[in-house]
C-alpha positions as CSV (number, residue, x, y, z in Angstrom):
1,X,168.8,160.1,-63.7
2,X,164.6,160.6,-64.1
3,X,162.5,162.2,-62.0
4,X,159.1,161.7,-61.7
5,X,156.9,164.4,-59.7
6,X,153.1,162.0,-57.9
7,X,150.5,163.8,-57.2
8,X,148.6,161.3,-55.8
9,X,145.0,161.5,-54.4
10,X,144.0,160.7,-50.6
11,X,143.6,157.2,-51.8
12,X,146.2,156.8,-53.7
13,X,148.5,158.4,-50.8
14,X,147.4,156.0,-48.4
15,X,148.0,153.3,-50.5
16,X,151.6,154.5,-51.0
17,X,152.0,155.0,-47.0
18,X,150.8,151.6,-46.1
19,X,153.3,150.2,-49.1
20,X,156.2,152.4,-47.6
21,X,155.2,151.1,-43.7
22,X,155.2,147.1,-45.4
23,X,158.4,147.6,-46.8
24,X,160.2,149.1,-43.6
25,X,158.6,146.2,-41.7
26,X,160.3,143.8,-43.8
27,X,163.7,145.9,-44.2
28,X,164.2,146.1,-40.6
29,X,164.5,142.5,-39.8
30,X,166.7,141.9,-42.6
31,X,168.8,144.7,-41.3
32,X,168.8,143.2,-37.5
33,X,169.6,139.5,-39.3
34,X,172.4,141.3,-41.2
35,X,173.9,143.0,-37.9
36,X,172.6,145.9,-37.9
37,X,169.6,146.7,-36.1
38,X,167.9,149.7,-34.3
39,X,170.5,150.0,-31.4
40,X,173.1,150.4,-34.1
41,X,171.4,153.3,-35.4
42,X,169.4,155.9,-32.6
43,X,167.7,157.0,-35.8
44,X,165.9,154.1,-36.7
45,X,163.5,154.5,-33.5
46,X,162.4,158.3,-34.6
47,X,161.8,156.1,-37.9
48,X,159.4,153.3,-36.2
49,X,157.9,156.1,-34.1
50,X,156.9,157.6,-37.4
51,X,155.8,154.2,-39.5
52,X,153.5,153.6,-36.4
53,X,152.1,157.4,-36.5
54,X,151.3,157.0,-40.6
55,X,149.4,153.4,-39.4
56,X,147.2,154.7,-37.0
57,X,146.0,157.2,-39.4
58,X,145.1,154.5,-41.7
């Protein structure tokens, strides 16, 4: 296994966070199409709660 250590800039970390929020906002309906979805796991709203914290910093 590799492990690889970022120590990004400001930038670069916002960059990464927005990338992060796009790719939950795509996983999530392909979990909800799937079966899944956020009533099947309680978790998944602390998740959103957070995605939506990390946007309105941006």
């Amino acid at each position: 296994m590799s492990r690889f250590r970022l120590l990004p800039t400001a930038a670069q970390e916002a960059r990464l966070l927005e990338h992060c929020a796009h790719a939950r906002f795509i996983w999530n309906p392909a979990v909800t199409a799937r079966g899944g979805g956020a009533s099947a796991r309680p978790a998944n709203r602390e998740l959103q709660l957070a995605t939506s914290a990390i946007r309105q910093k941006s």
